[in-house]
C-alpha positions as CSV (number, residue, x, y, z in Angstrom):
1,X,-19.4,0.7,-10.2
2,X,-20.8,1.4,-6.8
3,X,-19.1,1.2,-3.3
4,X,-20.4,-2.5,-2.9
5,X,-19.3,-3.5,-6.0
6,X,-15.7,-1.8,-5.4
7,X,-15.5,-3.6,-2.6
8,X,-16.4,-7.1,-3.3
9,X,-13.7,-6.8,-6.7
10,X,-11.4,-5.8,-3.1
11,X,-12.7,-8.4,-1.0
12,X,-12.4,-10.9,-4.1
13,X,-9.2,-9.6,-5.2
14,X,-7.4,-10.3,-1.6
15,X,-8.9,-14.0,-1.1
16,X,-7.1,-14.7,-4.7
17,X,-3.9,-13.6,-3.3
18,X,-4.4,-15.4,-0.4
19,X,-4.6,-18.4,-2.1
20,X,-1.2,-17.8,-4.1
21,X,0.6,-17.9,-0.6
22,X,3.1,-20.7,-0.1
23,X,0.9,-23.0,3.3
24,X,4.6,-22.1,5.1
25,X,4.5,-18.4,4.6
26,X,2.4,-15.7,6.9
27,X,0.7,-12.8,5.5
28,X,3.9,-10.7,6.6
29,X,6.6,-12.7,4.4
30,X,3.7,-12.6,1.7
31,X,4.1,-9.3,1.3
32,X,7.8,-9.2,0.9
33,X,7.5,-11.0,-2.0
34,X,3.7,-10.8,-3.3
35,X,4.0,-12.0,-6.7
36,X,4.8,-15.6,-5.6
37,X,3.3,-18.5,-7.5
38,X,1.7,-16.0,-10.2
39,X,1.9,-17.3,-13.7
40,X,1.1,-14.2,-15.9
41,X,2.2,-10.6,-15.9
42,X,-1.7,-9.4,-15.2
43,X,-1.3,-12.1,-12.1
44,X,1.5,-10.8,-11.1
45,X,0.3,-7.2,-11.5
46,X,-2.8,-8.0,-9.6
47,X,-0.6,-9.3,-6.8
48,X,1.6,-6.5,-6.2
49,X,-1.9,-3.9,-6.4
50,X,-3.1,-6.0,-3.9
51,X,0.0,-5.9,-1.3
52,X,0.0,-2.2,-1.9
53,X,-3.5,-2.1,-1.1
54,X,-2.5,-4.5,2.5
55,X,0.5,-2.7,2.9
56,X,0.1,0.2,5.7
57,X,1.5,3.9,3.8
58,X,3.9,5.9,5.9
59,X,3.4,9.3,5.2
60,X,6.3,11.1,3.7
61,X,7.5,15.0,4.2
62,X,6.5,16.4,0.9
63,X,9.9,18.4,1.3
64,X,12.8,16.9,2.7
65,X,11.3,13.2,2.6
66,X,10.9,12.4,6.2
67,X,8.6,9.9,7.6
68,X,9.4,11.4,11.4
69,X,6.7,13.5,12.8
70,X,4.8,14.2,9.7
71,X,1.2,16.0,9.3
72,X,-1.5,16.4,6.9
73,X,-1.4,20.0,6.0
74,X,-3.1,19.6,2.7
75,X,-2.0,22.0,-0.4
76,X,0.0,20.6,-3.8
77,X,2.3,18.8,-0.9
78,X,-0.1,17.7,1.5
79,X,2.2,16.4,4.3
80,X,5.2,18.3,6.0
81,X,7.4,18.0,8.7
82,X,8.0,20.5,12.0
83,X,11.6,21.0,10.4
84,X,11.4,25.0,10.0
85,X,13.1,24.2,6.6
86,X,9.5,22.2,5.8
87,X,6.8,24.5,7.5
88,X,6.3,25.9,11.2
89,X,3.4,24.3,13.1
């Protein structure tokens, strides 16, 4: 598959979603609870891959487990912390 294709199975993916949430909810609630009104496991597979996919990533000290202050750094734990226990930047 090719970019365009990867994204219209995205793009194709989300509007189904979309079209599982309860006319009351917004996107927000949604997302709490993503599998709503799916009737089979795949469904319901497909619904959580797709809030993942909406759901912004906080990045995570590959160390300690922090989300405060962390940086890329790359390497086998590619974000860290300014905690001198972590790394020194």
């Amino acid at each position: 598959m090719d970019d365009n294709n990867n994204n219209d199975v995205i793009l194709a993916a989300v509007a189904w979603w979309a079209s599982k949430r309860p006319v009351e909810w917004d996107k927000e609630k949604h997302l709490s609870n993503p599998r709503i009104n799916t009737t089979t496991p795949a469904e319901s597979d497909l619904a959580a891959a797709v809030a993942k996919l909406l759901t912004p990533q906080v990045p995570v000290c590959g160390v300690c487990g922090t989300t405060k202050d962390v940086k890329w750094v790359g390497g086998s734990n590619p974000y860290k912390c300014p905690s001198p226990d972590c790394v020194s930047f």
